[in-house]
C-alpha positions, 0 to 999 in steps of 0.5 A: 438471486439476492433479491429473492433471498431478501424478499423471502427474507422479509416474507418470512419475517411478516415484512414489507420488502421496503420496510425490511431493508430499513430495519436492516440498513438502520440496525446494521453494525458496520465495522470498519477497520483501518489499514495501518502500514507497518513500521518497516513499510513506512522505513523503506518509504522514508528512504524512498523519498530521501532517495528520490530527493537525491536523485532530483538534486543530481538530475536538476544539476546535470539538466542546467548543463553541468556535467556529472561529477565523480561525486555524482556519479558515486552517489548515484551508485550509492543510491542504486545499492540502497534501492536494492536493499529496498527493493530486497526488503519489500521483496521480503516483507512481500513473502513474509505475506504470502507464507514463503519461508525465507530460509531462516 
């Protein structure tokens, strides 16, 4: 069907099917727009990395064979809140997208 169009297209315009299509690939303006992460995305992935680097840490030094330390442990829940307020911003943010209303 687009074929059609585009040769009805170049008939229209006393072209040549191959001639046509140059002029409009050489004369085309293309925009092209670049994806910019938003500040709080690049705040929550900042974290994230932070987090993973922790949780490397206490996996490497429970893996070698050493038992998890009560400090261990805290900080692995320490590290299970703050993904969850992670996971609470993205979830935000995600709706805020969408149109959801948070409820503020």
């Amino acid at each position: 069907m687009e074929l059609l169009v585009i040769k009805q297209k170049a008939s229209s315009c006393q072209m040549s099917l191959t001639d046509f299509i140059r002029a409009g690939v050489l004369n085309a303006k293309i925009e092209v727009f670049k994806r910019e992460l938003p500040r709080e995305a690049l705040k929550s992935l900042a974290i994230l990395s932070n987090l993973g680097s922790n949780i490397n840490q206490i996996a490497k030094k429970h893996n070698i064979g050493d038992a998890l330390t009560v400090q261990d442990r805290y900080s692995l829940l320490q590290i299970k809140n703050e993904l969850l307020g992670v996971k609470a911003q993205i979830e935000k943010y995600i709706n805020i997208g969408k149109g959801v209303s948070g409820g503020y």
